[in-house]
C-alpha positions as CSV (number, residue, x, y, z in Angstrom):
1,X,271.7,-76.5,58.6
2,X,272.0,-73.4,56.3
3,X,270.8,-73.8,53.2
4,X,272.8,-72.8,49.9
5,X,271.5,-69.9,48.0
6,X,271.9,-68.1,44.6
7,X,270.6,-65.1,43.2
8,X,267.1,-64.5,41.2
9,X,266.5,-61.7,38.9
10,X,262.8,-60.7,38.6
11,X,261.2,-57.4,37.3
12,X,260.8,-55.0,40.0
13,X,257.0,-55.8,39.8
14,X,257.4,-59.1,40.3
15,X,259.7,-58.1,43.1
16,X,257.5,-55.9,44.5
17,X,254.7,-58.4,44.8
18,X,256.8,-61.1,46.2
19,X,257.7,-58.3,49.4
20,X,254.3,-57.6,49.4
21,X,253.3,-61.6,49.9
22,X,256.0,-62.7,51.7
23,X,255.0,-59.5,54.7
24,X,251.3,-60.7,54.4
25,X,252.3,-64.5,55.4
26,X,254.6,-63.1,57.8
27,X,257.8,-64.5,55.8
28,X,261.3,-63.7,54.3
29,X,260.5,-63.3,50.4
30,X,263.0,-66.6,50.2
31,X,260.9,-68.5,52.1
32,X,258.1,-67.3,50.1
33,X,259.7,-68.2,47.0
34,X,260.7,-71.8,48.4
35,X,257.1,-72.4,48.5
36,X,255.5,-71.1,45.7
37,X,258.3,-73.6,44.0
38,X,257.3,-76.6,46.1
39,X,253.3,-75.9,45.4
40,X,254.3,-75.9,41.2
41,X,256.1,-78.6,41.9
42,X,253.3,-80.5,42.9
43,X,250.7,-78.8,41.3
44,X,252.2,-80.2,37.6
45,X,253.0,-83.6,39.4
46,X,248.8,-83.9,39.9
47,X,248.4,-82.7,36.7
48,X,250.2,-85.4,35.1
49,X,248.1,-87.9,37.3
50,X,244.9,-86.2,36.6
51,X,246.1,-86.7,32.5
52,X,246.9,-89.9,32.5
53,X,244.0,-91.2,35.1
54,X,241.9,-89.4,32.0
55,X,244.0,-91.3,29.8
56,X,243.2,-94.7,31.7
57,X,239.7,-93.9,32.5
58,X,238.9,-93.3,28.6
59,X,239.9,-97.1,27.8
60,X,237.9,-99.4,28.8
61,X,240.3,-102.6,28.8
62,X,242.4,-100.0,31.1
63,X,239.6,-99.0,33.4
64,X,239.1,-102.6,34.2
65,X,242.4,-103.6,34.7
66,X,243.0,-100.6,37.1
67,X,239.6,-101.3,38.9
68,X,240.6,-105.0,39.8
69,X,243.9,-104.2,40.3
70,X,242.3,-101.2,42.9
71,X,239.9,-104.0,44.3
72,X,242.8,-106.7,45.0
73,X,245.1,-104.0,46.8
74,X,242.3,-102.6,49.2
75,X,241.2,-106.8,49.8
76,X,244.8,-107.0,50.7
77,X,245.1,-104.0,53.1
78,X,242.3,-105.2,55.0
79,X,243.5,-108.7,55.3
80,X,246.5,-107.2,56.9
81,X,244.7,-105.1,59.4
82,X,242.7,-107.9,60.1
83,X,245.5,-109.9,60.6
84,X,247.2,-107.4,62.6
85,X,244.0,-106.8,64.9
86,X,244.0,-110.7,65.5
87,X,247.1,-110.7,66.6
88,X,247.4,-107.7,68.9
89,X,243.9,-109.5,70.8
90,X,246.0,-112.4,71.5
């Protein structure tokens, strides 16, 4: 499915090095630019984990909470896959 598109002004520069990244990766400069979005996309969303993991970490009533709260969910991933294990060996 084709996807909509709209028009970008940039300096010639900045066009310039777009071309020149998008022929190195062996892409359309479109393509290029749809990733270069994506990977700020997800670049700030880790960011604003690694800030408020900081955040957390710093307080200590926090840290514990998160620490048991991280100890109960892994207990309850390996009940399952025990569990799960048990009953595939009947």
């Amino acid at each position: 499915m084709q996807q909509q598109t709209t028009t970008v002004r940039v300096s010639r520069r900045t066009h310039q090095l777009l071309t020149e990244l998008a022929q190195q990766r062996g892409r359309s400069v479109s393509d290029l630019l749809d990733h270069l979005a994506e990977r700020a996309r997800r670049q700030a969303l880790f960011q604003q984990y690694n800030a408020r993991m900081a955040e957390l970490l710093a307080n200590p009533d926090e840290r514990s909470a998160w620490q048991q709260e991280t100890t109960l969910s892994e207990v309850g991933a390996s009940e399952t896959d025990i569990e799960g294990a048990q009953t595939v060996a009947r």
